[in-house]
C-alpha beads as a LAMMPS data file, in Angstrom:
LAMMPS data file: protein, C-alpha beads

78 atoms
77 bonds

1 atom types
1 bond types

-500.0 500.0 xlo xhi
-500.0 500.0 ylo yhi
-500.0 500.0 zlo zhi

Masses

1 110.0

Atoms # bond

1 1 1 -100.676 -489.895 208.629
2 1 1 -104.197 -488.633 209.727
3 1 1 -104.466 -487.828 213.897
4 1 1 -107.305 -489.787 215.174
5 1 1 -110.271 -488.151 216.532
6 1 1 -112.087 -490.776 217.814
7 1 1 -114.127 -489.559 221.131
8 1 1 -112.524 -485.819 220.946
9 1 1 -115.623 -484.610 218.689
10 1 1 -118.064 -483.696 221.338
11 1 1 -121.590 -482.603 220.731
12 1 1 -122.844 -479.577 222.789
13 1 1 -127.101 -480.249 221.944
14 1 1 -127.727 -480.137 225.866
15 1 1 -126.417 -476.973 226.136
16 1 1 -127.974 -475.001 223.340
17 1 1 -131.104 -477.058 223.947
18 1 1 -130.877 -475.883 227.833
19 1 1 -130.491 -472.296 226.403
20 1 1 -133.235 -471.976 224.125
21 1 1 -135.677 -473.596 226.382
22 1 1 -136.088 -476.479 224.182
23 1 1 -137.000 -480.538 225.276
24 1 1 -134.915 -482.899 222.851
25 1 1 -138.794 -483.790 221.767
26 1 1 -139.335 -480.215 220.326
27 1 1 -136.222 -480.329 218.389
28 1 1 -137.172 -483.870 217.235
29 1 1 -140.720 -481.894 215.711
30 1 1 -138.555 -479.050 214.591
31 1 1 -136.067 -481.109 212.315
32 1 1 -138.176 -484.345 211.944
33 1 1 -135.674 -486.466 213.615
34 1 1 -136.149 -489.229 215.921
35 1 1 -135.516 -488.631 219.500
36 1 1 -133.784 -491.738 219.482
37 1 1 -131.722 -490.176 216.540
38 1 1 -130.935 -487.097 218.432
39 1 1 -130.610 -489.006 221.905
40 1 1 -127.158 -490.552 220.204
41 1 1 -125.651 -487.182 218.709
42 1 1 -126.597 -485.092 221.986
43 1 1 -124.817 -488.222 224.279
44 1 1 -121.691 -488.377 221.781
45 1 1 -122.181 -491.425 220.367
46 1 1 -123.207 -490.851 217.330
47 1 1 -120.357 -492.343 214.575
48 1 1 -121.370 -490.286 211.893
49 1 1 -124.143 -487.635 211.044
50 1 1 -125.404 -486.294 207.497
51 1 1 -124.743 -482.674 206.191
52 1 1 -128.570 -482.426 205.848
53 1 1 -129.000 -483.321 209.522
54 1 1 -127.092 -480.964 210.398
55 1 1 -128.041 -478.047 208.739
56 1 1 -131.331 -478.807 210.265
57 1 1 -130.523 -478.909 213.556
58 1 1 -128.731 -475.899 212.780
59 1 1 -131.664 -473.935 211.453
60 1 1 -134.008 -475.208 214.030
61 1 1 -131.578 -473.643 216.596
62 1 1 -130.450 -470.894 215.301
63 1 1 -126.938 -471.633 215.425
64 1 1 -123.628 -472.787 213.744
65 1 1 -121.997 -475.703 213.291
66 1 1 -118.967 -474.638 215.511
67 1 1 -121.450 -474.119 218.216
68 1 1 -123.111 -477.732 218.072
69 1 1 -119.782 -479.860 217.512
70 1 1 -116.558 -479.017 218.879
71 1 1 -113.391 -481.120 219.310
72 1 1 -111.219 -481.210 222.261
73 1 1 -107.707 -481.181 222.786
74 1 1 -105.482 -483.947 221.719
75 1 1 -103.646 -485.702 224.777
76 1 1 -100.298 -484.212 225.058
77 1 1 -97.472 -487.421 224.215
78 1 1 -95.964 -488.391 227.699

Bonds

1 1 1 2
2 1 2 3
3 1 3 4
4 1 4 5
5 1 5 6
6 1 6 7
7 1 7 8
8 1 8 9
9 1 9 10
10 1 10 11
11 1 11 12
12 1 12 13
13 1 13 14
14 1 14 15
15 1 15 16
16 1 16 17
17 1 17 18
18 1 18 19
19 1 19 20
20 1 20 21
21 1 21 22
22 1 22 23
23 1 23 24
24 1 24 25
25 1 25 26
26 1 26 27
27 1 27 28
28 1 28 29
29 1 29 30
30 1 30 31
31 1 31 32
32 1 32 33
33 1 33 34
34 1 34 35
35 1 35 36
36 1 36 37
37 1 37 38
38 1 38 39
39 1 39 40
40 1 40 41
41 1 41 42
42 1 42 43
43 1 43 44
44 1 44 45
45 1 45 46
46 1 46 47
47 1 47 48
48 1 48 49
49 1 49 50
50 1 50 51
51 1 51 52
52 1 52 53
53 1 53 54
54 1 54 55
55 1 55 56
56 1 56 57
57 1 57 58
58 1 58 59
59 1 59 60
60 1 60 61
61 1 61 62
62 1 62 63
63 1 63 64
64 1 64 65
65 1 65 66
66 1 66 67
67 1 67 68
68 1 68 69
69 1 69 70
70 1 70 71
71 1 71 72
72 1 72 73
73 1 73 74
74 1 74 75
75 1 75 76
76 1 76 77
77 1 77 78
């Protein structure tokens, strides 16, 4: 049976965003994404988010998925 990850993927756009210097606007010119768009993903509620999204946001930022999206911990069982 698949562990659920609902609300353990968290997005880290603030931080990389913070240390590159970049507004959420720039990276909105940068990848031609809505702010709106990127508003969701950076606040971690985004549901879902395409491979060619991504890979932009990547680029534009010069980083890795890993360092965008990470998951936490699962809740140890009581």
């Amino acid at each position: 049976m698949p562990v659920e990850t609902g609300g353990r993927v968290h997005c880290r756009l603030d931080e990389l965003l913070a240390e590159r210097g970049l507004t959420l606007t720039a990276l909105a010119d940068m990848v031609g994404i809505t702010v709106v768009n990127l508003s969701i993903l950076k606040n971690d509620r985004a549901r879902a988010i395409k491979f060619s999204t991504l890979t932009a946001i990547c680029e534009a930022l010069g980083c890795e998925v890993g360092d965008l999206l990470v998951v936490s911990p699962a809740p140890r069982p009581a």
